[in-house]
N, C-alpha and C positions, 0 to 999 in steps of 0.2 A: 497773386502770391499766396496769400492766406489760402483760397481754392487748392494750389497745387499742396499746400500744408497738409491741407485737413482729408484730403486726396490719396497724401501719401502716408499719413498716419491712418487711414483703413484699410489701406494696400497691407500693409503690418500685422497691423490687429486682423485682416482676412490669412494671413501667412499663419500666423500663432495656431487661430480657430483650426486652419487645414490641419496643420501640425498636431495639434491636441486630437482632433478625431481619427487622425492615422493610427497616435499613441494609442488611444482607447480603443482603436479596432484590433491592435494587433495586441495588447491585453487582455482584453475579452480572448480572443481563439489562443493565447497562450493558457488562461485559466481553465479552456472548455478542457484544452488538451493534459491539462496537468489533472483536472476530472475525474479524466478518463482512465489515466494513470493510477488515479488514487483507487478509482474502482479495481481495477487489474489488480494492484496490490493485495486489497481488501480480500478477495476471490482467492488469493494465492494465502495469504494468511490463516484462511478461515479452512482451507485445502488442508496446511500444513500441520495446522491443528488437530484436524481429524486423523491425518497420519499420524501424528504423535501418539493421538488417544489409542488410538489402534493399538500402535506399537506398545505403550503402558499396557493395556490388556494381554496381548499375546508374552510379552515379559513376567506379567503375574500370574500367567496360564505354564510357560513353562517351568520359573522359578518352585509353582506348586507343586506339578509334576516331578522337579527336582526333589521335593521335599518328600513327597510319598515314595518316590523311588529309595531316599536317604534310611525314612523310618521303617522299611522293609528291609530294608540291607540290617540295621540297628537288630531288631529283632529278631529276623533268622541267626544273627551274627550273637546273642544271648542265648538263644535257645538249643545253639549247634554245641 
């Protein structure tokens, strides 16, 4: 009786252990994958960034252009 006891309380505690290392197996490959997501993000951030910078310059390149066209038009428009 005790035997079949002690028997079936590690039948238990062997279920638990399976149990907990399934858990852990399939958190580790959810972390690998969530990772790898974080990377792809990061890549896409640091992308998007550079686009913007981009776009900053060529907006301060035309706004210039705007402005030299402006003081040209200013001056022939005084001196006419």
């Amino acid at each position: 009786m005790e035997n079949e006891l002690l028997e079936d309380k590690f039948k238990d505690i062997d279920e638990k252990v399976d149990f907990l290392i399934e858990l852990c197996q399939a958190l580790q490959q959810e972390n690998e994958e969530l990772l790898t997501k974080v990377k792809t993000l990061d890549g896409q951030i640091a992308e998007k960034s550079l686009s913007e910078e981009h776009f900053a310059q060529k907006q301060a390149a035309v706004q210039s252009k705007i402005d030299g066209l402006l003081t040209k038009l200013n001056t022939f428009s005084e001196t006419s």
